[in-house]
C-alpha positions as a Markdown table, in Angstrom:
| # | Residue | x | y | z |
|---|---|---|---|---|
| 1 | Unk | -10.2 | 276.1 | 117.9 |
| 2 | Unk | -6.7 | 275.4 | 118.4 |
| 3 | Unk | -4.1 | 273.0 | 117.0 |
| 4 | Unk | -0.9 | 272.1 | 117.7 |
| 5 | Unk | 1.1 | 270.8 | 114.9 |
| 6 | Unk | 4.3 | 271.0 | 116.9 |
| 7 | Unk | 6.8 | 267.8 | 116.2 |
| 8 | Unk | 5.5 | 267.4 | 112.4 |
| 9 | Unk | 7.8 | 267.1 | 109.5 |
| 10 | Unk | 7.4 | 269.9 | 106.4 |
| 11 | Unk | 4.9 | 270.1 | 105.1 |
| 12 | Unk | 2.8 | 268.1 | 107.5 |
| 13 | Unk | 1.9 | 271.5 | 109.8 |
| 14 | Unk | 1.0 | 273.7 | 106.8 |
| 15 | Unk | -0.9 | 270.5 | 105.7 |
| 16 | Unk | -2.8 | 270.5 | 108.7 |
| 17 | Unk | -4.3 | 273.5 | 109.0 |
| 18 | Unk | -4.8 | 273.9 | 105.1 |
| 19 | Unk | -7.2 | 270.8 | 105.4 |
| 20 | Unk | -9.0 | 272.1 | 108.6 |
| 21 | Unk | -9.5 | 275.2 | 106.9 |
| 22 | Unk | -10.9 | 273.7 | 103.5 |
| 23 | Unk | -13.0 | 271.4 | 104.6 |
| 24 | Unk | -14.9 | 273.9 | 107.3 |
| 25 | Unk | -13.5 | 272.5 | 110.6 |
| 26 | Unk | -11.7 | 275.2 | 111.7 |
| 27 | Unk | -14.5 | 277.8 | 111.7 |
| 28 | Unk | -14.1 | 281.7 | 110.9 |
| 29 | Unk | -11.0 | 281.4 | 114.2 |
| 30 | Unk | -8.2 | 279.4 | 114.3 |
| 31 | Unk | -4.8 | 279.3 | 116.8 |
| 32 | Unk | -1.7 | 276.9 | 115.5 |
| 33 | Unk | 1.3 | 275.8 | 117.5 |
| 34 | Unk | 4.2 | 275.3 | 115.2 |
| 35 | Unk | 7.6 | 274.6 | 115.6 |
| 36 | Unk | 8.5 | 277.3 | 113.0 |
| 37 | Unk | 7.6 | 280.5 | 111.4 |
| 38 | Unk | 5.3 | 279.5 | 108.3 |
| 39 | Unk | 6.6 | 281.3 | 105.8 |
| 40 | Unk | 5.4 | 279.2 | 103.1 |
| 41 | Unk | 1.4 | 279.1 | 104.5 |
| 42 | Unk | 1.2 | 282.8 | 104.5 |
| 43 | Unk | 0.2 | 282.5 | 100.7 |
| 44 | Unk | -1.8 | 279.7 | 100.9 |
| 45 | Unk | -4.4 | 281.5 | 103.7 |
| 46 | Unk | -4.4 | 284.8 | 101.7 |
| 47 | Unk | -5.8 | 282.4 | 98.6 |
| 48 | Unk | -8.0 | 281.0 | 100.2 |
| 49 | Unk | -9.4 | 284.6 | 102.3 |
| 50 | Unk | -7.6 | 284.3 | 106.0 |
| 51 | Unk | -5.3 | 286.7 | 107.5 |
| 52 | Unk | -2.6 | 285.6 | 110.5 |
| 53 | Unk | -1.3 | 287.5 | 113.4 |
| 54 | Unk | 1.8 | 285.5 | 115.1 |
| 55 | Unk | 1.0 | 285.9 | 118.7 |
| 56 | Unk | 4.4 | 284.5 | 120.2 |
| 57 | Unk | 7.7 | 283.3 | 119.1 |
| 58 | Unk | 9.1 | 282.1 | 122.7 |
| 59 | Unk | 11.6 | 280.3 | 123.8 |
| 60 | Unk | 9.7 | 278.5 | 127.3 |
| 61 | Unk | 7.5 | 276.2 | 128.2 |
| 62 | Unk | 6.6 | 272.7 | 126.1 |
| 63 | Unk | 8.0 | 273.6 | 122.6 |
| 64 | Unk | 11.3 | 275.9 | 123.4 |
| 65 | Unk | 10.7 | 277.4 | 119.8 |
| 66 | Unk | 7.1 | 277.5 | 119.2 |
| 67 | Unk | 5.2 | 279.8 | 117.4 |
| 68 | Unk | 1.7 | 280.6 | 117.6 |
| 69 | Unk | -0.5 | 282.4 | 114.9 |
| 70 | Unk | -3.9 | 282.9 | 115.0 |
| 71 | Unk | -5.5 | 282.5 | 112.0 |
| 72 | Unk | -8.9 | 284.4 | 111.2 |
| 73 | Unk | -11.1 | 284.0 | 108.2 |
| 74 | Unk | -11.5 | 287.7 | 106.2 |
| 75 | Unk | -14.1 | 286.0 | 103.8 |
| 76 | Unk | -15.8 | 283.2 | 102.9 |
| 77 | Unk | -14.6 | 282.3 | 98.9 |
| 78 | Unk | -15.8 | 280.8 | 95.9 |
| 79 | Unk | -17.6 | 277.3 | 97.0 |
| 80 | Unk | -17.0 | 278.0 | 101.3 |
């Protein structure tokens, strides 16, 4: 699954994918678009059993400073 959550004010991206990832939508795999490195989601997806790999940090193409993680669950938690 992919999202792009590019353009969306703090804490709308982190939002996002938090609620994707609580409510089972975004499966054991998961690739975000931001605007900006994440710093304060990096928590938040080691709580809840996901790791992150930042794939890019470029400055081409739609978003000149997107970044893109992907976003993989580790292990399923208490009530997942």
């Amino acid at each position: 699954m992919h999202i792009d959550v590019c353009g969306l004010e703090p804490p709308q991206p982190a939002v996002t994918i938090l609620g994707l990832i609580d409510n089972g939508e975004a499966g054991a795999n998961l690739t975000a678009h931001l605007d900006r490195e994440p710093i304060s989601l990096y928590p938040e997806l080691e709580q809840r059993g996901w790791d992150y790999e930042m794939l890019s940090s470029c400055g081409h193409g739609a978003h000149d400073d997107e970044v893109k993680l992907r976003l993989v669950r580790l292990r399923l938690t208490r009530g997942a």
